[in-house]
C-alpha positions as CSV (number, residue, x, y, z in Angstrom):
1,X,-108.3,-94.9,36.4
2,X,-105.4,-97.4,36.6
3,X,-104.5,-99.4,40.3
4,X,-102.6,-96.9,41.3
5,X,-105.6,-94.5,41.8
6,X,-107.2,-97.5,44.0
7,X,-108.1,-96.3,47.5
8,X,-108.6,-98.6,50.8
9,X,-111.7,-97.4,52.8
10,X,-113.7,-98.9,55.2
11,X,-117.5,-99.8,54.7
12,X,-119.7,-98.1,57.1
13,X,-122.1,-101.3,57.3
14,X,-120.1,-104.4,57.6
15,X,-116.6,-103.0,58.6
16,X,-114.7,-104.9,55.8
17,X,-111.7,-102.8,54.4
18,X,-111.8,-102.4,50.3
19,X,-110.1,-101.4,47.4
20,X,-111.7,-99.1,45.5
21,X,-111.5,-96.4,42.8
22,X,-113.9,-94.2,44.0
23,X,-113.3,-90.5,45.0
24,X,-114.8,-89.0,48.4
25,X,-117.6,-87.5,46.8
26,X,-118.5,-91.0,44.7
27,X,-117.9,-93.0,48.4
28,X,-119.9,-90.5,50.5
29,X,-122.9,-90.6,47.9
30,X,-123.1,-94.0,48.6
31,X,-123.4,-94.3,52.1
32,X,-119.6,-95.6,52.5
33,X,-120.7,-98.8,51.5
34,X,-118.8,-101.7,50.0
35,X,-120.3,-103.6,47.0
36,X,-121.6,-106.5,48.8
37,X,-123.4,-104.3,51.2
38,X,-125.0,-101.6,48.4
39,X,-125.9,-104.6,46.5
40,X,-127.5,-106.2,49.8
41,X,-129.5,-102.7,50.7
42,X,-130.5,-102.7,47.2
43,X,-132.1,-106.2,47.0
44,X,-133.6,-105.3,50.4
45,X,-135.5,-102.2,49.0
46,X,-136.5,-104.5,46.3
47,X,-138.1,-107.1,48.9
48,X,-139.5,-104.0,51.3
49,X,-141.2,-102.4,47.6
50,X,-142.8,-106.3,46.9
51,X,-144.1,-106.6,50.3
52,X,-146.0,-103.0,50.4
């Protein structure tokens, strides 16, 4: 995909508007999340998967 197929959206954690190149099904699979927030649920599973 080129710019041009970029699409703004919303992430369903923090709010923040972003640019992205992913199509409904790709955005829905991951929880309409941007990549700051998927990366910060990610490190958080980490952590949770330590602690137990």
């Amino acid at each position: 995909m080129d710019n041009n197929d970029a699409t703004i959206r919303t992430c369903s954690q923090c709010g923040e508007e972003t640019e992205n190149e992913y199509d409904d099904y790709e955005w829905e699979d991951r929880d309409c999340l941007c990549e700051i927030c998927e990366q910060e649920r990610e490190e958080e599973e980490l952590i949770a998967l330590d602690i137990i």
